[in-house]
VMD Tcl script that builds the backbone (N, CA, C; Angstrom):
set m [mol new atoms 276]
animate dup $m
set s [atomselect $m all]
$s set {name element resname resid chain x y z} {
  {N N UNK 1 A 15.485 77.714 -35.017}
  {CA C UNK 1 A 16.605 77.570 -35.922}
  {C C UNK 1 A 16.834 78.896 -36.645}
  {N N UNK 2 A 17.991 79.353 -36.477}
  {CA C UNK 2 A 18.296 80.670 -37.198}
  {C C UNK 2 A 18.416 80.819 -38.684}
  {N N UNK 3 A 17.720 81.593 -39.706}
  {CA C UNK 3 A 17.782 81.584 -40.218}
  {C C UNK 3 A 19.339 82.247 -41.748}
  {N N UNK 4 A 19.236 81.546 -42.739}
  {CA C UNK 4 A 20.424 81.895 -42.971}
  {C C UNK 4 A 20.459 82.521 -44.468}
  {N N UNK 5 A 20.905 83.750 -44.405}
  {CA C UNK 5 A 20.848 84.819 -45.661}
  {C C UNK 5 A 21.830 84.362 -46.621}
  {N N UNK 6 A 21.125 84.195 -48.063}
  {CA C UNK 6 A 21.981 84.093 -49.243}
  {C C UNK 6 A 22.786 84.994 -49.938}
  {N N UNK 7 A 23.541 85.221 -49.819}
  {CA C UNK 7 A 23.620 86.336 -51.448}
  {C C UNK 7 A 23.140 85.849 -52.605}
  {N N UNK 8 A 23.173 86.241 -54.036}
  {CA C UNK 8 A 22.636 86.235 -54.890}
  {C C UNK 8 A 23.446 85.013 -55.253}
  {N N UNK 9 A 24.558 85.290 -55.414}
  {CA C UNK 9 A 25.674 84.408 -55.792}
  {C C UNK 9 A 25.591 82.995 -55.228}
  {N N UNK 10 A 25.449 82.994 -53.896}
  {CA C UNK 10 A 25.374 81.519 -53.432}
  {C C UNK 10 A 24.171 81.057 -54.018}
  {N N UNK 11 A 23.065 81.737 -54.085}
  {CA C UNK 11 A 21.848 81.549 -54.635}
  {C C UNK 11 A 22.027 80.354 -55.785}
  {N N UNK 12 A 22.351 81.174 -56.598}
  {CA C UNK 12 A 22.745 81.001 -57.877}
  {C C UNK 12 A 23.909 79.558 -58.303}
  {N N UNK 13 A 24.825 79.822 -57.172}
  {CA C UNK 13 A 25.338 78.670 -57.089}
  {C C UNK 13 A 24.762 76.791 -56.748}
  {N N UNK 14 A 24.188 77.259 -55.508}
  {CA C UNK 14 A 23.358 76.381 -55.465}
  {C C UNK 14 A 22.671 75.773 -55.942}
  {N N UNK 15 A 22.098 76.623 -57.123}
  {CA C UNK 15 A 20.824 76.058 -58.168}
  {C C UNK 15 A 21.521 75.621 -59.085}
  {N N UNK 16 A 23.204 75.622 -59.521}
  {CA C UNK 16 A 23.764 75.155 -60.186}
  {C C UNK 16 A 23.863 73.979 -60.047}
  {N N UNK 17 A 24.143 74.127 -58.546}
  {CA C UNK 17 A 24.782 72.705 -58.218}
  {C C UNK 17 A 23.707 71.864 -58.012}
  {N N UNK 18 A 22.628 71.902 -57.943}
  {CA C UNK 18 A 21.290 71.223 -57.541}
  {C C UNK 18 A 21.100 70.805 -59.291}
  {N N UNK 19 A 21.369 71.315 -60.026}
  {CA C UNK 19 A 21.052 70.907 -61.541}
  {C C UNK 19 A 21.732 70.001 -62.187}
  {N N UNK 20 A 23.166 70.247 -61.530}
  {CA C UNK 20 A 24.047 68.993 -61.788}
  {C C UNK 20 A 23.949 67.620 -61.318}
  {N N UNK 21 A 23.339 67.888 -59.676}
  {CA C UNK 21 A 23.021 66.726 -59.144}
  {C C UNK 21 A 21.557 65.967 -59.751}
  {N N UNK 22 A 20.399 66.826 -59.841}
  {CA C UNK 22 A 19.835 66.175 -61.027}
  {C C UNK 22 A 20.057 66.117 -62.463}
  {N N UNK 23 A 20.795 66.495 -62.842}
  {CA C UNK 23 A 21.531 65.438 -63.888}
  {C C UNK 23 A 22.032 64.291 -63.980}
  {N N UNK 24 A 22.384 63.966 -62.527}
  {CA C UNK 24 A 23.335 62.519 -62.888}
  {C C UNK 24 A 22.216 61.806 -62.152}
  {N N UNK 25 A 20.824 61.975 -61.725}
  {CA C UNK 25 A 19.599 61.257 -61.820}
  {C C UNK 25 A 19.090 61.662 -60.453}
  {N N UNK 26 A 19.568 62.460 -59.435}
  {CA C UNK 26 A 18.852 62.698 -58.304}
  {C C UNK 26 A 17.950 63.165 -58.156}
  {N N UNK 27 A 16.561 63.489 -57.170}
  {CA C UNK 27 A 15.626 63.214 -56.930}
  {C C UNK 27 A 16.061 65.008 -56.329}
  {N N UNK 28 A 15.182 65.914 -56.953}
  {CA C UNK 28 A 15.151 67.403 -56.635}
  {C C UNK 28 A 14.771 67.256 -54.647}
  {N N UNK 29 A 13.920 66.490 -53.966}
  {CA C UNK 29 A 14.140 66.162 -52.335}
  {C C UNK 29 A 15.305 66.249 -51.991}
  {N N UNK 30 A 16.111 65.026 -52.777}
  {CA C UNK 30 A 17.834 64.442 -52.331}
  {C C UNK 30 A 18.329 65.727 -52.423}
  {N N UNK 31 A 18.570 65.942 -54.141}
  {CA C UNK 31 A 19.561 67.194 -53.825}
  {C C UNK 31 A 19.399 68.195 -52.936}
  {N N UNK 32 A 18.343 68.675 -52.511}
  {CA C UNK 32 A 17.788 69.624 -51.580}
  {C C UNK 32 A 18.409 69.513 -50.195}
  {N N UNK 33 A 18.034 68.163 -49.933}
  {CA C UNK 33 A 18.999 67.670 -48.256}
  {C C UNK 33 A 19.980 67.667 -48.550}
  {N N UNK 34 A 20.497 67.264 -49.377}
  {CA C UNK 34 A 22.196 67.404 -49.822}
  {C C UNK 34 A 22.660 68.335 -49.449}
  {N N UNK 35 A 22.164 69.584 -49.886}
  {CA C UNK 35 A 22.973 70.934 -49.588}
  {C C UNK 35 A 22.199 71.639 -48.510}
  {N N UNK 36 A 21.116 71.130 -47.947}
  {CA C UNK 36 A 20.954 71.528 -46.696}
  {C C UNK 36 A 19.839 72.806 -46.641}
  {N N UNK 37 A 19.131 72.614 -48.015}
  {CA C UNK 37 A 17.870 73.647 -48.323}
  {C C UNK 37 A 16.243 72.763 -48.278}
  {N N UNK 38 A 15.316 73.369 -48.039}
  {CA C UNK 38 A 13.833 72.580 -48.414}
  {C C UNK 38 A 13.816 73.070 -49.751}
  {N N UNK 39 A 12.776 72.061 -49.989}
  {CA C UNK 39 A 12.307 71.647 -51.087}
  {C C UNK 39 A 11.142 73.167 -51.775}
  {N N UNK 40 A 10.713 73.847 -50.802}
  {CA C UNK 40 A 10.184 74.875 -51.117}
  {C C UNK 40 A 10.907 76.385 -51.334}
  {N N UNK 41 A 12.201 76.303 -50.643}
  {CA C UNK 41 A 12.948 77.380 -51.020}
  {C C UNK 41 A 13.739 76.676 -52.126}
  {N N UNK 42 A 14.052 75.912 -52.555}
  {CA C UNK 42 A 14.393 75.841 -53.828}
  {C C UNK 42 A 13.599 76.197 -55.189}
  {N N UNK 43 A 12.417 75.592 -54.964}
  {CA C UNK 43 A 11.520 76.047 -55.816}
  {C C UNK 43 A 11.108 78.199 -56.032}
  {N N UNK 44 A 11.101 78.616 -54.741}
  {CA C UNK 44 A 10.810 79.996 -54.843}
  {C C UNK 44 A 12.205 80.153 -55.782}
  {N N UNK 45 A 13.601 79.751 -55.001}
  {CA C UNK 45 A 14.710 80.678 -55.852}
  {C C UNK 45 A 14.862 80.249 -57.250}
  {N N UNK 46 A 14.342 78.928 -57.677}
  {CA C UNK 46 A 14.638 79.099 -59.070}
  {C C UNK 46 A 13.365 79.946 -59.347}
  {N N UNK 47 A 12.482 80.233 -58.749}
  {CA C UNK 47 A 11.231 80.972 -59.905}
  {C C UNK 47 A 12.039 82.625 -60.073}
  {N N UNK 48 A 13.205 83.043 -58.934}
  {CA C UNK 48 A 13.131 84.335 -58.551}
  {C C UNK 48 A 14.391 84.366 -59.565}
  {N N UNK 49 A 15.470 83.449 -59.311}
  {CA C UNK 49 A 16.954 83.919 -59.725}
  {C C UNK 49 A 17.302 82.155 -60.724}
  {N N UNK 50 A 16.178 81.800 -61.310}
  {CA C UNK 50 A 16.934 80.481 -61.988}
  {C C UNK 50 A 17.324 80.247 -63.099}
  {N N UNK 51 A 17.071 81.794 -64.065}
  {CA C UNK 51 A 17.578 81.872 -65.559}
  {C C UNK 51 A 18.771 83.230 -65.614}
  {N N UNK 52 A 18.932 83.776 -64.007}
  {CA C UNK 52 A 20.198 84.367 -63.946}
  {C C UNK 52 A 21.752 84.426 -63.685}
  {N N UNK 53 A 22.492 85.169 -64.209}
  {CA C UNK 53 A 23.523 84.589 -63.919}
  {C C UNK 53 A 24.103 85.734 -62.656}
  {N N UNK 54 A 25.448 85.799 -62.214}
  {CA C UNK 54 A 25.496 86.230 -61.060}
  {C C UNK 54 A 25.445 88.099 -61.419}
  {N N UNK 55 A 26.313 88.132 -62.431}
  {CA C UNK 55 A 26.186 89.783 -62.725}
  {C C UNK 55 A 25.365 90.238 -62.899}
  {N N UNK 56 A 24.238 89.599 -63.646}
  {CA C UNK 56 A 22.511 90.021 -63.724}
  {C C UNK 56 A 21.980 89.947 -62.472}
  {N N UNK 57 A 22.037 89.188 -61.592}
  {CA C UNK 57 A 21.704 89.083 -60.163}
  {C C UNK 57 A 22.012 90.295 -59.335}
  {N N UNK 58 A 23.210 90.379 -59.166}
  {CA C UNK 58 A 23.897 91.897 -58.894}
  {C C UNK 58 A 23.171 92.856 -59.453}
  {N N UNK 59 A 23.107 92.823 -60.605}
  {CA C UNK 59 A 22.831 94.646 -60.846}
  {C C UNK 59 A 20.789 94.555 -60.833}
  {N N UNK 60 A 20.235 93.513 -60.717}
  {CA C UNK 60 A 18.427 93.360 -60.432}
  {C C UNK 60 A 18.691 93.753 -59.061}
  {N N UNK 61 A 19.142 93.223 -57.792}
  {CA C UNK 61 A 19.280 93.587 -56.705}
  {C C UNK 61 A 19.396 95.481 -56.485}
  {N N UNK 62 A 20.883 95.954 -57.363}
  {CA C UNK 62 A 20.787 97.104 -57.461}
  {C C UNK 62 A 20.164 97.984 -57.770}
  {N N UNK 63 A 19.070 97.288 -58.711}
  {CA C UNK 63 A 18.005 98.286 -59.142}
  {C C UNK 63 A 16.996 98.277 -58.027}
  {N N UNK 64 A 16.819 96.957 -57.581}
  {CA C UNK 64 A 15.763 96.806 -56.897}
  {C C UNK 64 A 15.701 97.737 -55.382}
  {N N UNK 65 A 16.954 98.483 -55.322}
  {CA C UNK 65 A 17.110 98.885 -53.415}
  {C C UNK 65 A 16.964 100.485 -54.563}
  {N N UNK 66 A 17.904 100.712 -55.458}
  {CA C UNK 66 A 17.178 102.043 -56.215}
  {C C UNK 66 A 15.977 102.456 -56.268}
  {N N UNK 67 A 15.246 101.500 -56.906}
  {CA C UNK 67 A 13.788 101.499 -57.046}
  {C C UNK 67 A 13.360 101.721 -55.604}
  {N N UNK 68 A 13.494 101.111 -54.669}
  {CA C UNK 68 A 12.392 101.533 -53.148}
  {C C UNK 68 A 13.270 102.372 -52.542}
  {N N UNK 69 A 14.234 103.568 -53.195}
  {CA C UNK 69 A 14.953 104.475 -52.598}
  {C C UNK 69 A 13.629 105.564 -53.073}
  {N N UNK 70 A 13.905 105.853 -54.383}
  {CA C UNK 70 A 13.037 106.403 -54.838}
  {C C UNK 70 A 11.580 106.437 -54.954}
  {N N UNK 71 A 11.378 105.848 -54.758}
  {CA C UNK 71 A 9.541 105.500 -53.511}
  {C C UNK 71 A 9.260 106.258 -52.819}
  {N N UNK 72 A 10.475 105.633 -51.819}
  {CA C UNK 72 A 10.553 106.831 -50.449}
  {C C UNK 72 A 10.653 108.082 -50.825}
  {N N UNK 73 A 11.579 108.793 -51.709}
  {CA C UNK 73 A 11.713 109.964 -51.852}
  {C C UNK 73 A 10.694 110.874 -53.013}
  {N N UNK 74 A 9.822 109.776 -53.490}
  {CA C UNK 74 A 8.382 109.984 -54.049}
  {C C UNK 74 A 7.196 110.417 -52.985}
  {N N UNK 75 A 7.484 109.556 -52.238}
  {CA C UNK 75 A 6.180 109.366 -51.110}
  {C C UNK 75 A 6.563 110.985 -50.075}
  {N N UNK 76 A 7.752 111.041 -50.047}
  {CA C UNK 76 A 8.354 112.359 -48.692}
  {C C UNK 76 A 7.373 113.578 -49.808}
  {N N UNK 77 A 7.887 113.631 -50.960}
  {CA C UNK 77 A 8.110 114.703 -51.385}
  {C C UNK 77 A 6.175 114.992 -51.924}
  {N N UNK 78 A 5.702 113.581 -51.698}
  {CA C UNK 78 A 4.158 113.843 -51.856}
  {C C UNK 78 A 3.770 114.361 -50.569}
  {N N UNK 79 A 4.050 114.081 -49.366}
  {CA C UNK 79 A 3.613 114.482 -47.708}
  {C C UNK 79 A 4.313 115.743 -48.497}
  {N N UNK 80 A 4.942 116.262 -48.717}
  {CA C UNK 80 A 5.582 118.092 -48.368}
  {C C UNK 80 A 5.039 118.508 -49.176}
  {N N UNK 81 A 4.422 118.515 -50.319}
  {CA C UNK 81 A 3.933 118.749 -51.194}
  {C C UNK 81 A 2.267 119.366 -50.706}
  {N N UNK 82 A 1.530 117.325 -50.201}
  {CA C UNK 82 A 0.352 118.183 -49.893}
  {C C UNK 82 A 0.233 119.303 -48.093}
  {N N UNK 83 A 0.575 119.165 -47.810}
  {CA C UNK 83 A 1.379 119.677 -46.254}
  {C C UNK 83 A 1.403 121.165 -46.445}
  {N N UNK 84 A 2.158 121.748 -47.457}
  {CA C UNK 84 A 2.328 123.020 -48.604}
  {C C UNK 84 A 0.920 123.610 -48.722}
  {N N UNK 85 A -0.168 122.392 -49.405}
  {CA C UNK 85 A -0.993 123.331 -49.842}
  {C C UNK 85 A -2.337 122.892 -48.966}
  {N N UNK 86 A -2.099 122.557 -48.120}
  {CA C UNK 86 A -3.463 122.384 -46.512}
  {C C UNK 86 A -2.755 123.762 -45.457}
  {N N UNK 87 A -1.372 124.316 -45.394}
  {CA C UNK 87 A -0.565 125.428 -44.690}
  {C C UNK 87 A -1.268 126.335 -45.966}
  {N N UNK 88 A -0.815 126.369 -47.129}
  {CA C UNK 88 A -1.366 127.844 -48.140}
  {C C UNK 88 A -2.985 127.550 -48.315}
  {N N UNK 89 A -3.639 126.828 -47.995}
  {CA C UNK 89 A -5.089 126.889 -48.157}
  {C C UNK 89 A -5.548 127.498 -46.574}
  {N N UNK 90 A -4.568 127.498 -45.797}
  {CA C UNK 90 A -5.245 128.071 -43.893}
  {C C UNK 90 A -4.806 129.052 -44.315}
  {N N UNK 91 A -4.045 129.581 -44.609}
  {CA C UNK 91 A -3.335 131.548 -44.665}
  {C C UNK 91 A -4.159 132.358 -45.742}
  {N N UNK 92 A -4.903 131.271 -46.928}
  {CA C UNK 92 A -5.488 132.134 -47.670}
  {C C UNK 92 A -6.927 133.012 -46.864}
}
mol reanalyze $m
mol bondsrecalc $m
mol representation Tube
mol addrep $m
């Protein structure tokens, strides 16, 4: 079964709508089959995205691909760095 990518937004939506449906007394299982999610990815996305709203969602995402941009360009610039001084430690 192929799996199927959220955006933040549907995310978010969903957990809306799963809150409404337990509100009017459904059983967090029910609503789950209802919209066609398990019972365990509901639980991960409210722990990840269930006190956000969609613009906060958006811009955590944005930080979050920032943040492992700059990793990478932490980690390059540590290889050239020590690379630099194992080449100037052979010529000395």
């Amino acid at each position: 079964m192929a799996r199927t990518r959220y955006t933040a937004e549907a995310i978010i939506g969903q957990l809306r709508t799963i809150e409404i449906e337990l509100g009017k007394g459904l059983a967090v299982i029910e609503a789950c089959r209802k919209l066609g999610i398990t019972e365990p990815t509901y639980d991960r996305w409210k722990n990840e995205d269930g006190g956000l709203r969609v613009e906060q969602a958006k811009r955590l995402k944005g930080l979050e691909q920032e943040h492992a941009r700059l990793k990478r360009l932490v980690a390059d610039l540590s290889l050239d760095n020590s690379l630099v001084k194992e080449v100037a430690a052979g010529t000395c």
